[in-house]
N, C-alpha and C positions, 0 to 999 in steps of 0.2 A: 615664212609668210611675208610678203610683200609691203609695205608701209601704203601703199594705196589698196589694197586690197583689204588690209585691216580697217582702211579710213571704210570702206565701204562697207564689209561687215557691222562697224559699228554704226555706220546710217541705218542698215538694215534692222538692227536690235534695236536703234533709237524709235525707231517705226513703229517696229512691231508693238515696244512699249510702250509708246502712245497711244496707238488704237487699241491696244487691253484695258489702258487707264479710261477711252471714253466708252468702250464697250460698258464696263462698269458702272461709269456714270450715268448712262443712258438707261438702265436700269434704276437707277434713284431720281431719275427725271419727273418734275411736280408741274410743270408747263412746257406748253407743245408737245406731246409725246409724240404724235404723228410725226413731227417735222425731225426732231430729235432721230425717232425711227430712220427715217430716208436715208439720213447724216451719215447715220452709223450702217446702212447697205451699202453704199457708196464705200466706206472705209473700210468695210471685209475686202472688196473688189479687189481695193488699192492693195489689201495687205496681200491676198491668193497672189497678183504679178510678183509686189515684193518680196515673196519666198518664195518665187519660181526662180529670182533670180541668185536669190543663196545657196538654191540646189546647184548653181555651176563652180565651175574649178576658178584655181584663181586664175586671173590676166583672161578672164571672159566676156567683160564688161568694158563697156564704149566708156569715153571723159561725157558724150549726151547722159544715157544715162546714169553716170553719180549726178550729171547735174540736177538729172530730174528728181532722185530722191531727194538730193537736200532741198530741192524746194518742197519735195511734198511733205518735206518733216518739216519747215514751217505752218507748210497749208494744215498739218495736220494739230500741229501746236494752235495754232488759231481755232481749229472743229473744238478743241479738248476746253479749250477758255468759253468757247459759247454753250460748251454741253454741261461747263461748272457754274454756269451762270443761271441754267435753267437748273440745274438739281436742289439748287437751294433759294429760288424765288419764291416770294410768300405771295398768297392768292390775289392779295389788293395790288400786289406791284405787277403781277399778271397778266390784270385789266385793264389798267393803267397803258402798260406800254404795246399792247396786245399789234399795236400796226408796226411798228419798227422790226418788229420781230420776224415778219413777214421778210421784207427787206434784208434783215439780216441770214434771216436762212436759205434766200434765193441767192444769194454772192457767196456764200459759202458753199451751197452744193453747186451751182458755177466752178467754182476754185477745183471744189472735188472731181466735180466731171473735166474738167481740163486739165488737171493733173494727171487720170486715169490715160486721157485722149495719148497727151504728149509723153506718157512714159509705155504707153504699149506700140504706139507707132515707133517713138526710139529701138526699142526692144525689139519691134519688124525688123527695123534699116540695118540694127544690128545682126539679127540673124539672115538676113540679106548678105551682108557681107561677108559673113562665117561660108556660106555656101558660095558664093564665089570663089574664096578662095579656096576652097577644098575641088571646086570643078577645076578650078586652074592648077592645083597640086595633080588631080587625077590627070589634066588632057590639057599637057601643056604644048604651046606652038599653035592650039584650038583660038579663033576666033570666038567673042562671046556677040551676041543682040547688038550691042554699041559698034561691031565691026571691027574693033580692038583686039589686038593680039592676047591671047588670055593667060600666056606666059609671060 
């Protein structure tokens, strides 16, 4: 196995184990369940691409996306700190902050939904690419769209 291909394995596992952790927490959730809720649709999403992407062999994966996972394993470490923040808020600090909270959970499913955007479009370009070159393995001396010799 390949030393980037492990690095990438272990982004995948770091993933996946983060969104089991807020899966969990989201469950123990004592304020905004709704919102909490959303958080955590959004983060199955993420995870179903990111085990589409473990089901491939190695040296399948673009440097776009590892760079998308490691960002979305930060974006997801920040969901896991707001989801541990809510599991253990007591009802007066609740009310108390009840507007921020707003705020805070709109930039975070932002984060979630641009993360999703930019690692499934990757994931296109990428398999974009894979079929190019396999059209150009099958039918080479073939022009492609671009007018370009596809050998």
């Amino acid at each position: 196995m390949s030393p980037s291909f492990q690095l990438l394995m272990d982004s995948i596992e770091i993933i996946v184990s983060i969104a089991s952790q807020i899966y969990s927490l989201v469950e123990n959730v004592k304020a905004n369940k709704k919102r909490c809720r959303r958080v955590c649709d959004r983060v199955r999403a993420l995870e179903h691409l990111v085990k589409s992407i473990e089901q491939r062999e190695t040296g399948q994966t673009s440097a776009d996306v590892e760079r998308c996972l490691k960002e979305l394993s930060f974006t997801l470490q920040s969901a896991k700190e707001v989801m541990e923040k809510y599991s253990g808020e007591s009802l007066v600090k609740r009310v108390l902050s009840c507007g921020s909270h707003e705020d805070e959970f709109s930039s975070l499913n932002d984060r979630l939904d641009d993360a999703f955007q930019v690692l499934s479009g990757s994931l296109q370009v990428e398999h974009g690419n894979v079929l190019l070159k396999v059209f150009r393995k099958v039918h080479p001396g073939e022009t492609g769209r671009d007018g370009q010799e596809a050998g």
